[in-house]
C-alpha positions as CSV (number, residue, x, y, z in Angstrom):
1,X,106.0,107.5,13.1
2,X,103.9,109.6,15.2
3,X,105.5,109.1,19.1
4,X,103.1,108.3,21.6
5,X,103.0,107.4,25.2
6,X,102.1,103.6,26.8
7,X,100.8,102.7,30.0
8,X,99.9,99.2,31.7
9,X,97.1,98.9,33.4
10,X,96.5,97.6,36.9
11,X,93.1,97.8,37.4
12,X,90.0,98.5,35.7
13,X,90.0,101.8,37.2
14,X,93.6,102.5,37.0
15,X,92.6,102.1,33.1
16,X,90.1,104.2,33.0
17,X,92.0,107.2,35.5
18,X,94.5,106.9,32.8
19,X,92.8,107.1,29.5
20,X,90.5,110.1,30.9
21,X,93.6,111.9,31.8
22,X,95.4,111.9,28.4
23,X,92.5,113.3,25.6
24,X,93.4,110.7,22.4
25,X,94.3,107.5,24.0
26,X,93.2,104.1,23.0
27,X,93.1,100.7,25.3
28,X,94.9,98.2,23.8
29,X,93.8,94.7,24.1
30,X,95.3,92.1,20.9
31,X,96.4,95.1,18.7
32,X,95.0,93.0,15.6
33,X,93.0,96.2,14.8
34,X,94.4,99.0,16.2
35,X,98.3,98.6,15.6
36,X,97.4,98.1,11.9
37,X,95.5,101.3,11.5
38,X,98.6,103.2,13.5
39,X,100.9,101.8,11.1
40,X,98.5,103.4,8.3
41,X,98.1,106.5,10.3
42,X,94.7,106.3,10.7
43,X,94.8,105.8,14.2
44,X,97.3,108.0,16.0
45,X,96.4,107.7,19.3
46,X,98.5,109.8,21.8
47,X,98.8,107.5,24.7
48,X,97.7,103.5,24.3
49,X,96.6,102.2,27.8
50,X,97.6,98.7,28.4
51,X,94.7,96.0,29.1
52,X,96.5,92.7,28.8
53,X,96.8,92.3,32.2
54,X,93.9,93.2,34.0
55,X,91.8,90.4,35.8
56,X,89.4,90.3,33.1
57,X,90.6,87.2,31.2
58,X,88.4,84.3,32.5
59,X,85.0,82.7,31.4
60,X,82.5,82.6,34.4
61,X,79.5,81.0,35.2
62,X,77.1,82.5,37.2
63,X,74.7,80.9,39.7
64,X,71.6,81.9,37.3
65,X,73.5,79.8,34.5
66,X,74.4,82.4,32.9
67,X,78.5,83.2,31.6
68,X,80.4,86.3,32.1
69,X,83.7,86.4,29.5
70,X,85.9,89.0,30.4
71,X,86.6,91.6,27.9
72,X,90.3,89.9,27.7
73,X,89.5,86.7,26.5
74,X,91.2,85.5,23.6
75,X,88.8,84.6,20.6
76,X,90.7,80.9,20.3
77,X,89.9,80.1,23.9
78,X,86.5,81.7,23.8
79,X,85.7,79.3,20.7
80,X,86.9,76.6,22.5
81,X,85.9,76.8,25.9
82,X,83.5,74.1,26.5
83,X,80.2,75.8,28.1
84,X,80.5,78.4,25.5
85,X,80.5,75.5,22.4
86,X,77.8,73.5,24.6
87,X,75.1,75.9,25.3
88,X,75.8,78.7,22.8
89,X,76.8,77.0,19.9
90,X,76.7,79.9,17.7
91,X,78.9,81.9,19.2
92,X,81.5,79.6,18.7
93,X,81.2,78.8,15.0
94,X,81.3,82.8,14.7
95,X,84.7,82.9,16.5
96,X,85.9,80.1,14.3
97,X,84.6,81.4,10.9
98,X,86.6,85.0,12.1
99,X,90.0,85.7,11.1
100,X,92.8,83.5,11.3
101,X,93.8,81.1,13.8
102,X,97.0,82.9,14.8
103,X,94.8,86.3,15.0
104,X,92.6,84.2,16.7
105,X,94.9,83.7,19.5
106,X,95.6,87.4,19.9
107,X,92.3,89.1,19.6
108,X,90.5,89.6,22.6
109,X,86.4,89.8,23.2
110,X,86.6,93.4,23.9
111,X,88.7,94.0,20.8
112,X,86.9,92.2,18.6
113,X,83.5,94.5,19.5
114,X,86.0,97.7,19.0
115,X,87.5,96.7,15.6
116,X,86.7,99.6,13.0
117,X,85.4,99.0,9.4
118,X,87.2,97.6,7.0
119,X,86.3,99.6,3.6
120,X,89.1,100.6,2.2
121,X,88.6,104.0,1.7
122,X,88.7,104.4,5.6
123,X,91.8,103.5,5.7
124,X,93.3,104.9,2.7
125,X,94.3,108.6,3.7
126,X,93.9,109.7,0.4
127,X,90.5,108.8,0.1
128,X,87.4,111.0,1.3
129,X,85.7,109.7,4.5
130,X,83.6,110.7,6.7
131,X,84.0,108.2,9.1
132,X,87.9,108.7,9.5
133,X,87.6,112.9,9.0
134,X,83.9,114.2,9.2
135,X,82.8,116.7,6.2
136,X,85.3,114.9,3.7
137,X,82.7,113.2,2.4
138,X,82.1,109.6,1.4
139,X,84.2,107.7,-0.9
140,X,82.8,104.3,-1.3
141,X,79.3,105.4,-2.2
142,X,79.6,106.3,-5.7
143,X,83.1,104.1,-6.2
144,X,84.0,100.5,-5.5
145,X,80.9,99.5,-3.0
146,X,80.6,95.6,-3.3
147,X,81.2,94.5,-0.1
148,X,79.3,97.9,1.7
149,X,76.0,98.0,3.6
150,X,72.4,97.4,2.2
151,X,70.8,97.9,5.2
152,X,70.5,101.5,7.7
153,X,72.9,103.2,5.6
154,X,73.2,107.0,5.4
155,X,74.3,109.5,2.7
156,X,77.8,110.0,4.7
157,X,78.4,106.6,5.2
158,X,77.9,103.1,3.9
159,X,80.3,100.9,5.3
160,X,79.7,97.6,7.2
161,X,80.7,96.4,10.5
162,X,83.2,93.4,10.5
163,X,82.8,91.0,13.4
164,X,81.4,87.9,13.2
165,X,81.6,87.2,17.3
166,X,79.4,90.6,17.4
167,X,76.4,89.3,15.0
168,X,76.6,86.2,17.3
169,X,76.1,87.7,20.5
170,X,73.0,90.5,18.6
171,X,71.3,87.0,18.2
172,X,71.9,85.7,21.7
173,X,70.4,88.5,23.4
174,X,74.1,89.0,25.2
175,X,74.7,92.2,26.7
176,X,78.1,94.2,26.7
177,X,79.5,95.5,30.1
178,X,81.0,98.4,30.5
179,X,83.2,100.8,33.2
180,X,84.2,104.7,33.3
181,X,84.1,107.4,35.0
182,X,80.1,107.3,35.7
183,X,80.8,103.7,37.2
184,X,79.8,100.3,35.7
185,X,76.8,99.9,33.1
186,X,75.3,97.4,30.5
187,X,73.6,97.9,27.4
188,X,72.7,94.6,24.7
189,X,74.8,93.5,22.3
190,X,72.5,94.0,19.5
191,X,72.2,97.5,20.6
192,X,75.8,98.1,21.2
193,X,76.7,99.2,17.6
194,X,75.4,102.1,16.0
195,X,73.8,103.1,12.6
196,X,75.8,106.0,10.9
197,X,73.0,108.5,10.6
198,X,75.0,112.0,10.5
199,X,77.9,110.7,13.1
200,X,79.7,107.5,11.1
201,X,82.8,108.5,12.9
202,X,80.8,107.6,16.5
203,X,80.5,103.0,16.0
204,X,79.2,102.5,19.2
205,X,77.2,103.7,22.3
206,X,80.6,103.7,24.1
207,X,81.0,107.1,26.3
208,X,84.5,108.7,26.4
209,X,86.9,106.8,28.6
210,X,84.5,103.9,29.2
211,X,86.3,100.3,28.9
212,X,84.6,96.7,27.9
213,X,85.5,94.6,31.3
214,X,82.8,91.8,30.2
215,X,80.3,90.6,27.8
216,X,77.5,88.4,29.4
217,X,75.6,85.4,28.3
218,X,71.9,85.2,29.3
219,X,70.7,81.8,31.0
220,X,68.1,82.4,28.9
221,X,69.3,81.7,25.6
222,X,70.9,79.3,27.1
223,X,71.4,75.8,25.3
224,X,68.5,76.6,23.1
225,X,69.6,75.0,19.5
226,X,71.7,77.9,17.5
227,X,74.0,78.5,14.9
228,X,75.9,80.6,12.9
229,X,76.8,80.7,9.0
230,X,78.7,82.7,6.8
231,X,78.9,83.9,3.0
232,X,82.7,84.6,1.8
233,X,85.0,84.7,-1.1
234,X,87.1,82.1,0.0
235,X,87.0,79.5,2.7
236,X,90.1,80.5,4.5
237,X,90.6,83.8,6.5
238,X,88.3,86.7,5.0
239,X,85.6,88.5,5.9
240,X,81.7,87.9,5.3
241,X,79.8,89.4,2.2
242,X,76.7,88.3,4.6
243,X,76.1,86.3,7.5
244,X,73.5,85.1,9.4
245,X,72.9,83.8,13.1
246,X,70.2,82.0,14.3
247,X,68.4,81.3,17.7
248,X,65.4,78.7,17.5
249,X,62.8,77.2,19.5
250,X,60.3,74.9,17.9
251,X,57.6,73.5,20.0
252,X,55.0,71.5,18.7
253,X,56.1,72.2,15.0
254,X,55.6,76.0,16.0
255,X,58.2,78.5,16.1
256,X,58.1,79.3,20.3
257,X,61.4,81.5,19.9
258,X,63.5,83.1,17.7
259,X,66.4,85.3,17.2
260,X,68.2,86.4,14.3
261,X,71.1,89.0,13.0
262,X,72.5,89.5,10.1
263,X,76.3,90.4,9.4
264,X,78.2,92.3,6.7
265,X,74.8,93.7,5.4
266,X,75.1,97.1,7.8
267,X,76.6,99.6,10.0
268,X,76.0,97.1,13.0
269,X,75.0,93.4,13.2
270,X,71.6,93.9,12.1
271,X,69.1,92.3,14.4
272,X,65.7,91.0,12.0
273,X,63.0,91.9,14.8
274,X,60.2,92.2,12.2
275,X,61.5,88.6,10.9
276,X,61.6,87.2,14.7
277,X,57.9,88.5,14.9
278,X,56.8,87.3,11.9
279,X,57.7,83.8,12.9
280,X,56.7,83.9,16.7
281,X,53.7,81.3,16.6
282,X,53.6,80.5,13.5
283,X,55.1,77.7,11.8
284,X,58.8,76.0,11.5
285,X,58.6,75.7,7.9
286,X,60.4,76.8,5.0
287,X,57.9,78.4,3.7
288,X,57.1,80.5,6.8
289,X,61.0,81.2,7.2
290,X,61.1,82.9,3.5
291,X,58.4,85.0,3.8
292,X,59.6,86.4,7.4
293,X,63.0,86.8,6.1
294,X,61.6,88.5,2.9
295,X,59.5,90.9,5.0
296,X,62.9,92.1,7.1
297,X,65.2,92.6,3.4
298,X,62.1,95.0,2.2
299,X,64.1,97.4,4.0
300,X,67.0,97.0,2.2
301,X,68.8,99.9,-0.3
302,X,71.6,98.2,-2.0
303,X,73.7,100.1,-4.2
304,X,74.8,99.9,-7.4
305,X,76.9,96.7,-7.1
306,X,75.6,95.2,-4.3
307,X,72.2,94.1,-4.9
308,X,73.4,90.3,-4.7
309,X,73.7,90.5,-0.6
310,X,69.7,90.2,-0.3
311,X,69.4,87.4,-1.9
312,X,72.7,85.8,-0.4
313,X,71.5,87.1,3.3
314,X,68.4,85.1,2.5
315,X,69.7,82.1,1.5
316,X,71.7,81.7,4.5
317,X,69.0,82.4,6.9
318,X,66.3,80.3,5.2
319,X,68.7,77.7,5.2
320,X,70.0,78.2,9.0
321,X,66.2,78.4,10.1
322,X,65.0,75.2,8.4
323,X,68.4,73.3,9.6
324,X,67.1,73.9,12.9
325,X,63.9,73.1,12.8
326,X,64.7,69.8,11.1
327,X,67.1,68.9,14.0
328,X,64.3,70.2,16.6
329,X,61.9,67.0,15.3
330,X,58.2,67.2,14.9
């Protein structure tokens, strides 16, 4: 085992003193991620900077209505907490439909938006990546690509991005805040994430040394009706082969808002905004709903074994759409 050094955290800027001081360290929040990638050795992170106990594990409501989760927050109380499963519904059927209940307990909000990919050639050391080693190439392209992206893929790098809690939040127009050595900033959820492009070892927007303190949730979206469903192999702990969540307004039998990302289908929770304007408008029917989701998944470039996700990501969000606007009323 590689040695490395371990630091708890104070303060938010304690952590981020310490992380910018030692080139190669990694926050550590749950570990649900990270400590299984060191045990593979595709982490090996020189220092590991202690989160757990920063003041950042509480859900708060603002005076605007809007919540502030703290980047600590474990994904079991998140699901639970009872503003979150009132007014953004979604979220919390995403946080249940994720992992395990016992990882549940662990994982953290900030965590959660961290977690690397899952394919397997990533974390195989023996396997080309570009995403784990740049230049080496990408293994999954030509080999064993089932469960990889359809959508904003690039030639070094198909893999998708895990989270179910981060397709939720793309949806909800939440926004992800952050702190470092340039003091505090905020960019959306749904933008957050990057596509590969040329860089599939950079997943998000995050600058070097920044740390997730808080992820907010608008008062806009705010109680409007939403959910969230899931495509898997099996019903217990595994992770989506496409996913949907859905934010919908209907007002006189017209669609007044909507939001809607996809999961499992890309690099990032894929946010349909020619689907959202496609339906802005017009009307909550099915047959509206197909033809908007049909116009997003023209973009899609599945690969060889893959090709079943567009018509699985459609299903889902058809089905989510109409769900809601049969609950909304005439």
């Amino acid at each position: 085992m590689k040695p490395f050094g371990y630091v708890r955290a104070g303060s938010v800027e304690e952590a981020a003193d310490a992380f910018a001081a030692h080139p190669g360290a990694r926050y550590l929040g749950g570990g649900t991620n990270l400590v299984d990638l060191m045990k593979l050795g595709v982490e090996r992170p020189a220092l590991l900077v202690d989160v757990t106990r920063l003041p950042l594990d509480t859900v708060r409501e603002l005076p605007d209505g809007s919540l502030r989760v703290g980047a600590t927050v474990r994904n079991s109380d998140l699901a639970a907490h009872p503003l979150v499963r009132d007014r953004y519904p979604a979220l919390s059927q995403a946080l249940l439909a994720g992992a395990s209940g016992q990882l549940r307990n662990a994982a953290t909000t900030g965590g959660n938006l961290l977690q690397r990919t899952r394919c397997p050639y990533f974390q195989d050391l023996s396997k080309p990546c570009n995403k784990r080693e740049p230049g080496s190439g990408c293994g999954a392209r030509q080999s064993v690509h089932r469960d990889h992206a359809v959508l904003g893929w690039s030639d070094r790098c198909v893999a998708t991005h895990p989270s179910d809690m981060a397709v939720a939040l793309a949806a909800l127009d939440a926004r992800v805040e952050l702190y470092g050595e340039q003091g505090a900033r905020s960019v959306p959820a749904a933008e957050f994430h990057r596509l590969p492009g040329d860089h599939p070892e950079q997943d998000t927007v995050i600058r070097p040394g920044e740390l997730i303190t808080s992820v907010l949730l608008p008062a806009s979206t705010a109680g409007l009706p939403s959910a969230y469903r899931k495509a898997r192999d099996r019903a217990s702990y595994a992770f989506a082969l496409a996913s949907v969540a859905v934010v919908l307004r209907v007002a006189d039998g017209a669609v007044a808002r909507a939001g809607i990302a996809f999961g499992a289908l890309a690099h990032r929770p894929w946010r349909a905004a020619r689907a959202e304007q496609e339906l802005l408008g017009g009307p909550a029917t099915p047959e509206a709903f197909g033809r908007a989701v049909d116009a997003e998944l023209a973009a899609a470039r599945p690969l060889r074994d893959n090709a079943y996700k567009v018509p699985l990501a459609r299903g889902l969000a058809v089905d989510v759409l109409t769900r809601l606007a049969d609950a909304a009323g005439p």
